[in-house]
Structures are given as C-alpha cells and as structure tokens.
C-alpha positions as CSV (number, residue, x, y, z in Angstrom):
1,X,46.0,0.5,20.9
2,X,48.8,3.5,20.3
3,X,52.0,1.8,20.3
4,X,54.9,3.1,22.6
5,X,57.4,6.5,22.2
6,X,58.2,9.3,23.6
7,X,56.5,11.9,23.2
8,X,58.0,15.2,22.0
9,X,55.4,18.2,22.0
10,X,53.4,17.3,25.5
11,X,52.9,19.8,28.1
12,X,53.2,18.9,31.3
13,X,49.6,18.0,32.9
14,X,47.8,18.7,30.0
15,X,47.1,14.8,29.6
16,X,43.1,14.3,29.4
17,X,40.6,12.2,31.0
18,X,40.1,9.7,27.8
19,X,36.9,8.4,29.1
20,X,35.4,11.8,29.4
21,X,36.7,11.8,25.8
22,X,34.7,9.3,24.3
23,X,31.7,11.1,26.2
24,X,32.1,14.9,24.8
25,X,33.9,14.2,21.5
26,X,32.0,14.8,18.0
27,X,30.7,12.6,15.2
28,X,31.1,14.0,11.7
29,X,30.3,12.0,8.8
30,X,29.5,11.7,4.8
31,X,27.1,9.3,3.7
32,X,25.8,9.3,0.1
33,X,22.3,10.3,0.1
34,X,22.2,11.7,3.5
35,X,24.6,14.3,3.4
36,X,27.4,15.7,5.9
37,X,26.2,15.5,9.5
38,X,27.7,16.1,13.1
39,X,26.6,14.0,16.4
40,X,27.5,14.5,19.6
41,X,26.4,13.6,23.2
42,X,28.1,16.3,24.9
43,X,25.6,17.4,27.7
44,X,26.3,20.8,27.1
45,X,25.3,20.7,23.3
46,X,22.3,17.2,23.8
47,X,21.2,17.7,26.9
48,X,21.4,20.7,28.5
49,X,17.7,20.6,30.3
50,X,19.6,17.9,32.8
51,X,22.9,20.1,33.6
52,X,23.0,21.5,37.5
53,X,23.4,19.9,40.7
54,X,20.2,18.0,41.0
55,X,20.6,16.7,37.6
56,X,21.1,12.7,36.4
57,X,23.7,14.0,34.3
58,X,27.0,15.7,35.8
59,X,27.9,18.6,34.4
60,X,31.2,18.1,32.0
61,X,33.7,21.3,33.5
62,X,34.9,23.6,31.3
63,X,38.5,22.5,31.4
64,X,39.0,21.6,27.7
65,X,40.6,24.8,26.7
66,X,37.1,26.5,26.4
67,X,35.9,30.2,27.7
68,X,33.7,29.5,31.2
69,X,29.7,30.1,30.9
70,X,30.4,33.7,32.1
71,X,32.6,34.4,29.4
72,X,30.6,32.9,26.6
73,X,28.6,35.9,25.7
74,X,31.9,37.4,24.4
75,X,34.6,34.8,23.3
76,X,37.6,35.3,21.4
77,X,38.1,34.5,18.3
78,X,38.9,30.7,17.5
79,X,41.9,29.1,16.5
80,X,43.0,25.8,14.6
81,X,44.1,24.2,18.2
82,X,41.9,24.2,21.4
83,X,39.4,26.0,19.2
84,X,36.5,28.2,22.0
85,X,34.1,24.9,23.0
86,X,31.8,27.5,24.8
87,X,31.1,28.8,20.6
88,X,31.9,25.0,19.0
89,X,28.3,24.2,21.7
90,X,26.7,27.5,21.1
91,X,26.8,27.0,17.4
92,X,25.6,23.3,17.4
93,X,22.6,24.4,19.8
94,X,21.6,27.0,16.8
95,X,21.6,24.4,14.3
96,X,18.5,22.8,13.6
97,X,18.1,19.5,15.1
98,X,18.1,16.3,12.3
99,X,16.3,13.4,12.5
100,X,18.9,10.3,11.3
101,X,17.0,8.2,9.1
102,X,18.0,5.1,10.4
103,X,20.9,4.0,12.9
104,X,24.5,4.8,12.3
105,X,27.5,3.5,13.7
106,X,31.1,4.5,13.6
107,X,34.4,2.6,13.3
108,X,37.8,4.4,14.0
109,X,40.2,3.9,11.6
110,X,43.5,4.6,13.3
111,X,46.2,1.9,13.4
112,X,49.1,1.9,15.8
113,X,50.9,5.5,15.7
114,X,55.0,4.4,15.2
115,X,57.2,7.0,16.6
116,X,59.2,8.4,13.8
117,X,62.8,6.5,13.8
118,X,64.6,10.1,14.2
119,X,64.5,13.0,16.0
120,X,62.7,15.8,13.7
121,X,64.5,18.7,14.0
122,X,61.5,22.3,14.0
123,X,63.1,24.9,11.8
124,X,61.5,27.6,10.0
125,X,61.7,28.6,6.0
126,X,61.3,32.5,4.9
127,X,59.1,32.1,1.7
128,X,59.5,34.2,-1.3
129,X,56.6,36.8,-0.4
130,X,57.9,37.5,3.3
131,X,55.7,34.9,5.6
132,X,57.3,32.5,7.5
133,X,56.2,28.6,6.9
134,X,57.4,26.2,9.6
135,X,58.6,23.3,8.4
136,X,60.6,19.9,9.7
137,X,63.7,19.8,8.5
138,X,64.9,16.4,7.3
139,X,66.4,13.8,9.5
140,X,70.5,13.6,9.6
141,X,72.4,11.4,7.6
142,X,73.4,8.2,8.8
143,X,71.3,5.0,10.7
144,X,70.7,6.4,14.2
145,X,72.3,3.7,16.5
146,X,70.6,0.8,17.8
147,X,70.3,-0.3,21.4
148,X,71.5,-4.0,21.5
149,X,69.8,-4.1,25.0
150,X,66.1,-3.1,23.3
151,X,64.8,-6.3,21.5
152,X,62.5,-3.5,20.0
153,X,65.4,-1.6,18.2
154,X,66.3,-4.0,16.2
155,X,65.5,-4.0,12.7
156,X,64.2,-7.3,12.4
157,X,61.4,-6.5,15.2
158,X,60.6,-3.2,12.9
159,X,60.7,-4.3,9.5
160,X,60.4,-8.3,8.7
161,X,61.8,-8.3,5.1
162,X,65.0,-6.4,7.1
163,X,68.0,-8.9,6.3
164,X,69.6,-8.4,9.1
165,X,68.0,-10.9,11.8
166,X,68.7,-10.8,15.4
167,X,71.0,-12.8,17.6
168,X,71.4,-16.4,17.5
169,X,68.7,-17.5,20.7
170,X,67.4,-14.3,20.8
171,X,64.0,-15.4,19.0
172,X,61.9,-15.7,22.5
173,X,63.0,-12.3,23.4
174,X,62.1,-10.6,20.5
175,X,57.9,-9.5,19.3
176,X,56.2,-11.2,17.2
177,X,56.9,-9.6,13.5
178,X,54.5,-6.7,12.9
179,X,53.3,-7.1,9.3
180,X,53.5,-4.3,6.9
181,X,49.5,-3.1,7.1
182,X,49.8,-3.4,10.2
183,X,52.1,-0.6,10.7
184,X,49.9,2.3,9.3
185,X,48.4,5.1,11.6
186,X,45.4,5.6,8.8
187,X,42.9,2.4,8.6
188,X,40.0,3.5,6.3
189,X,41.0,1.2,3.8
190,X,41.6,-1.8,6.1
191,X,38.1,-0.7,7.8
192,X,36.1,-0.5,4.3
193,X,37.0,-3.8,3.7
194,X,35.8,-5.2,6.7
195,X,32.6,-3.6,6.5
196,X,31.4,-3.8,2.5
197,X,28.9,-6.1,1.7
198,X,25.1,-6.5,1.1
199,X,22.9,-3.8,2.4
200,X,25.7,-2.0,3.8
201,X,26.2,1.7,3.0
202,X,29.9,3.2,4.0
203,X,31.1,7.0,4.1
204,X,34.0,8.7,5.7
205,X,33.9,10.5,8.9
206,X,36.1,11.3,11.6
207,X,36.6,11.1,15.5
208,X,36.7,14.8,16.6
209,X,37.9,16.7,20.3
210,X,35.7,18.8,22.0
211,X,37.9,21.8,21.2
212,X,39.2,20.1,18.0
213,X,42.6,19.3,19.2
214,X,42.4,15.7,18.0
215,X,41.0,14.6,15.5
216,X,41.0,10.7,14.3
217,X,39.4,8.6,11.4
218,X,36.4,7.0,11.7
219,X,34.1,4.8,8.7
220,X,30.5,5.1,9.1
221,X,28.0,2.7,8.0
222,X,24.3,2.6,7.6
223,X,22.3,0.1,6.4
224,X,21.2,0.5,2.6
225,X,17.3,0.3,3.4
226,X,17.1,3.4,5.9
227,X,19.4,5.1,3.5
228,X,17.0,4.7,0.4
229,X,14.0,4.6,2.4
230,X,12.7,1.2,0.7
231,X,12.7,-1.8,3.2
232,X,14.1,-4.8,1.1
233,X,11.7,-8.3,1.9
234,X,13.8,-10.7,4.4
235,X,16.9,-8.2,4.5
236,X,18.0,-7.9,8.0
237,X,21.5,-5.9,8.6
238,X,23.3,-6.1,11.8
239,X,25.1,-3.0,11.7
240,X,26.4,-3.9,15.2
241,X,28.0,-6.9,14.7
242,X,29.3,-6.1,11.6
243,X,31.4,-2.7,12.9
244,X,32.5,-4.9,16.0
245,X,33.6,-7.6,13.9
246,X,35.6,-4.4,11.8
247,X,36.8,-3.4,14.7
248,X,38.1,-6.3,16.2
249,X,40.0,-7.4,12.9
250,X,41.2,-3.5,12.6
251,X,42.4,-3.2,16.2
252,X,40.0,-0.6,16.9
253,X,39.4,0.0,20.6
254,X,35.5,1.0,20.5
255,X,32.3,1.4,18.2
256,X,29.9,3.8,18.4
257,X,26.2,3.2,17.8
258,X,23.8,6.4,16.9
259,X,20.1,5.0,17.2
260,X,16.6,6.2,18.4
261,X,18.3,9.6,19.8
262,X,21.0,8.6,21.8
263,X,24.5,7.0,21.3
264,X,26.1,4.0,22.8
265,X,30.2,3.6,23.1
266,X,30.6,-0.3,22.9
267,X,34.1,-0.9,23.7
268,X,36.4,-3.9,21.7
269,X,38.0,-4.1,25.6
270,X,41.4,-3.7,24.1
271,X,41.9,-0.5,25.8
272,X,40.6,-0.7,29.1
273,X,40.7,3.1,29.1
274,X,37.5,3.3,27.0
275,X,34.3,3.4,29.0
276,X,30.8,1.3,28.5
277,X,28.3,3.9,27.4
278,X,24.9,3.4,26.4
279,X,22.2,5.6,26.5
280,X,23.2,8.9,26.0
281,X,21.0,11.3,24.5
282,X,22.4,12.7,21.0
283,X,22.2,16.0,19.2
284,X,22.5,15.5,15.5
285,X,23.0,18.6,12.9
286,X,24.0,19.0,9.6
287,X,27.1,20.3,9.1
288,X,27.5,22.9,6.6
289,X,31.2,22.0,5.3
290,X,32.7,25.1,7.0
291,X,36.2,24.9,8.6
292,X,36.1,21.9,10.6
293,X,38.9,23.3,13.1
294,X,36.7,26.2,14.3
295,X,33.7,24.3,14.6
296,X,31.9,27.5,13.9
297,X,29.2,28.0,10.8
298,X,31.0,30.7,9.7
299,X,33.5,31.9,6.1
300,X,36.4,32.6,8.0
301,X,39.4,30.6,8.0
302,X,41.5,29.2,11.1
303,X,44.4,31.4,12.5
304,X,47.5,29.5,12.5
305,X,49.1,28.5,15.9
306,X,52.4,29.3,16.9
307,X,55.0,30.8,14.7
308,X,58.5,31.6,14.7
309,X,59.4,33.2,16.9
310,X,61.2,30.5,19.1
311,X,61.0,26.2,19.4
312,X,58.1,26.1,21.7
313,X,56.4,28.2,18.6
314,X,57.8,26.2,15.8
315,X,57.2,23.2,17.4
316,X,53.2,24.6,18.2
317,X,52.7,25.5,14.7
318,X,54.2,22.1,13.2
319,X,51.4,20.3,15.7
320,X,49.0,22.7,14.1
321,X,49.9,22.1,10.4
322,X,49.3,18.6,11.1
323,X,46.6,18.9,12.8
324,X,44.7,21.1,9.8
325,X,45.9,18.4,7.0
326,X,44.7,15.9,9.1
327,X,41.2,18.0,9.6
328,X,40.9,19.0,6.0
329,X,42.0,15.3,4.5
330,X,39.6,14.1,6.7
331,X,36.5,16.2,6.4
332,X,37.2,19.0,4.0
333,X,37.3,22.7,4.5
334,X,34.6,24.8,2.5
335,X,36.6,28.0,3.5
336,X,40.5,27.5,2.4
337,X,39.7,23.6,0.8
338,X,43.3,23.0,2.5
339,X,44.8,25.9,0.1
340,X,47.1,28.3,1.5
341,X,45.7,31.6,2.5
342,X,46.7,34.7,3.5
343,X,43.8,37.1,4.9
344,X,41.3,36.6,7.8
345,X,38.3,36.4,5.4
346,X,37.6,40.2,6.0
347,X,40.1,41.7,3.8
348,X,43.4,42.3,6.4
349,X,46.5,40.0,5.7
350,X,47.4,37.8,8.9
351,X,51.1,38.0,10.8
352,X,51.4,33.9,10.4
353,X,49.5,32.9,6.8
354,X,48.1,29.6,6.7
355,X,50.5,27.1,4.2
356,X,49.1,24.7,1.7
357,X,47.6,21.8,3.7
358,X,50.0,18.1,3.7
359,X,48.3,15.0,2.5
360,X,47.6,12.7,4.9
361,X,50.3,10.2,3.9
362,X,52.5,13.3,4.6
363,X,51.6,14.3,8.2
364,X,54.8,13.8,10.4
365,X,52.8,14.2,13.4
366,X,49.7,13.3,15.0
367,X,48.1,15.0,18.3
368,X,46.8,12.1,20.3
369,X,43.3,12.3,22.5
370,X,45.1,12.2,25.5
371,X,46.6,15.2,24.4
372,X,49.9,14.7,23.6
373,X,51.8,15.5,19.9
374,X,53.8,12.5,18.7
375,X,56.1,12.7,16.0
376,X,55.4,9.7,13.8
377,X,56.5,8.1,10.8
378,X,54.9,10.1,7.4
379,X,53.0,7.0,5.3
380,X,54.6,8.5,2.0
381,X,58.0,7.8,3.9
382,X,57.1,4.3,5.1
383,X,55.4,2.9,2.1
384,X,56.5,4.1,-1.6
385,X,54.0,1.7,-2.9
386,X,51.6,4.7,-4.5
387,X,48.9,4.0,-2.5
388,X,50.0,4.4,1.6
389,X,46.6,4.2,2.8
C-alpha cells in the first residue's frame, strides 16, 4: 500500500520481518463508554504458558531492539525509539487482565505515504534558554527539475488540476490521475465514514511496534449493543464485513478482529506481505494514558533520541520528533500532553529537552513498519484547505 521513494533515514539491515509484525504489534484504542485499552497477541505478553521448544507457539526472538530474558531483571531506562520490549511485556503482564465486552475490530487508517518532492535538509536551532531543538530546514528555492524519462515526475501524474499536461501521445504511459484524498498518509476521516452507521460505535486507536518504533492509525469499532450492554430486538451488526468493506474502499491492507480472547489478522490481499492469522490468544489491559512511547505505567517522560551533535544525530532526533507527534496525536500522553519539557520527571534537567510536539498535519516524516524513516509530504503543506485530515 506505501507508495514508492527512497528512503532517507534507513540503516542498513535493519528492515523487519512485516509478517512477524502484524503478530507482536499492539492494539490501543478509545471507545466511549469503555475506556482506553491495549491488545496484543505477542506470545511473550498473551501466551507465555506455550513459549519453549516443545511448545505450539515459537518463541518470537528478542531482536526488536529489546534487552534478552537475562537482562530483563535490570534494563535500562526507555527511550522514545526502540523503547526496552523486555519492560513494554513485563509491564502489560502486571496489568490486570480485561474482559472486552464484546468484539472489536480495527481498521488502519494510513493512506499512501508520498515522499516529500525535496530533499529536507537536518539542521539544528539554538533556542533562547540554551537547548538545542532539531529542526528541518525549509526546502531551497526553485522547482527541483523533472525527469522527462519518469512518467511519474511529471506534474500532471502528481497533481490533476496541474495545467501543465504531459506530452502529446504520452497518455498510455502515464498513471492513472491520483485524486486529491487519495494522496493523504492520515485516513481516519475517510475510515469513519466508511464505518458510521446504525449500531456502530467508532473510537480512535492506533497500530503500535513492539518497541514503539512505528506507530500507525487505526479506527475501532464495536457494535453499540455490547457497548451499552442492552441487546436491541432484530439488530444484527456485522462488524466484519463492515471494517472489510472500510478497508477495501480506504486501501487498507488488513483488519484485525478481537473476539472470545484471541485476535484474527484478515488480510484485504493488497499486500501480499500481510499474513492470515486467526486464532491467536489475546492479552487485553487497560491502559492508563501514560506515555505511549515508553510503554511503561510510569510519570516519567520519554528521553529524546539523538541530538546535535552530528547528521546521523540530527537526522535520529527529527525521526524521533515525528515519531512522538505522531504517538501523542494519536493516543495522548498523560505525562508531557505533547508540551515541551525539560526535566526527567525526578527533578534533574535533561542534556536534549523534549520540544513542543508537531500536529499531525505537520509531521515531515513518518517511520514505516518495516523500519525505515521516510521523509514525506507534511498535510498542512499539501492541503491549505483548514482541515488536512
């Protein structure tokens, strides 16, 4: 579903396994009347009873930037990116365990992610009090030249109401004309839509990385009766066929379906990536509304990644600005509500302060599940219409 680009913050052979993905990632949602809850079918956190070499269930490896089992007794503190998933599984295992009151299922919400027309340059801005804020300085002046030989480069095949239209006899070469919704990375609006009717209760959620490097939008939906508790004579609600019919209008690659204590991934099968799961036993919590980049129940905020002391820093600490504003629009923050903050929540000040939070029509940037940072078109640059979502 991502559309094309290079990418410009991926390390080499750090791309992930995005079936394993869909298998270990979280489920964090809002819904009106049942409050903020996380889901996840991460062996390690749902079933660990089946873990070991005789079990049903491989073991998932500890290669997603998390501390080993030996190590887990003392881990590090967490940070924004590639938070400890040894503590994000200890901490959901403490939880109590919640009892859904009826199925859920989850829709992603993220269109096609356009790489930004020009180059972002990293650069860094000494602020007024002494902390350094990295920040992307703006593009140069000037159209960046076209490639004649790209059908794709041309601005007809970007933007259909561009007046300049490409060669004479070139039509059969070029795409089809990508319509102006379609071009937005953030689909919540497109995906409410799509599900809002009868019986239907909606709230927002999000997609989430084992070791919250990604993070990606996601509508939930429950039916109405389960939510209320007061079964409605003759009302039957497919929540099924209603997110895969969302999904397949949204371009959405996969559901998921939370029912009777396990989780199904029902894939769209436009990505051939995405893997058929069905079956897999669930953990569900509530989450507490506590920094949602740690994953840990705890009133201390995120440390900032990178800094700037060099490119490779800058450019890890713009992935990691985006990242938060993405985290915070997304799901909230009950520790730093996406405010700048200077302190590690125990009274000392911190060498790399965390900035006031972008919007999510500002993010220039999004950090993919296969692990690579893209640089990508902000909305509030795209689409000066007032509302980019």
């Amino acid at each position: 579903m991502m559309q094309g680009g290079s990418t410009t913050d991926a390390q080499p052979g750090f791309v992930t396994d995005v079936a394993q993905t869909w298998r270990t990632q979280r489920l964090s949602f809002e819904i009106a009347g049942v409050g903020r809850v996380s889901v996840t079918a991460d062996p390690r956190t749902a079933a660990p009873e089946t873990l070991g070499p005789q079990a049903d269930v491989p073991p998932v490896p500890f290669d997603d930037g998390c501390a080993g089992p030996d190590q887990a007794q003392h881990p590090p503190v967490s940070t924004g990116s590639g938070a400890e998933v040894s503590r994000v599984v200890a901490n959901e295992r403490a939880r109590d365990e919640l009892a859904l009151p009826g199925e859920v299922v989850l829709i992603p919400a993220l269109g096609p992610v356009i790489p930004t027309s020009a180059p972002v340059v990293p650069t860094v801005e000494e602020l007024e009090d002494g902390s350094i804020l990295a920040i992307d300085a703006p593009p140069p002046e000037g159209p960046e030249p076209l490639d004649p030989a790209d059908p794709s480069d041309l601005p007809s095949a970007l933007d259909p109401v561009d007046p300049a239209g490409p060669p004479e006899g070139a039509e059969d070469a070029l795409p089809e004309p990508v319509r102006r919704d379609d071009r937005k990375w953030l689909r919540s609006q497109q995906v409410l839509q799509a599900v809002w009717g009868p019986g239907v209760v909606t709230g927002s959620g999000a997609l989430i990385a084992s070791d919250r490097s990604w993070f990606e939008p996601a509508v939930a939906i429950m039916r109405e009766a389960d939510v209320l508790g007061s079964a409605r004579a003759g009302e039957d609600v497919d929540l099924v066929e209603i997110a895969r019919c969302a999904a397949r209008e949204t371009g959405q690659v996969a559901i998921v379906h939370v029912h009777d204590g396990v989780l199904d991934v029902l894939p769209t099968g436009t990505d051939p990536r995405v893997p058929h799961l069905q079956g897999l036993p669930t953990r569900a919590s509530r989450w507490p509304g506590m920094c949602p980049l740690t994953g840990v129940d705890e009133l201390r905020p995120c440390r900032a990644e990178g800094g700037p002391g060099g490119e490779e820093d800058i450019r890890a600490r713009l992935a990691f600005d985006a990242r938060r504003a993405l985290a915070v629009g997304l799901l909230g923050c009950g520790v730093c509500h996406g405010r700048g903050r200077t302190d590690d929540g125990q009274g000392n000040d911190v060498d790399v302060p965390l900035p006031l939070a972008l919007s999510l029509g500002q993010i220039p940037r999004i950090t993919l599940r296969t692990g690579e940072t893209i640089e990508i078109d902000a909305l509030a640059d795209i689409y000066a219409a007032g509302e980019p979502f």
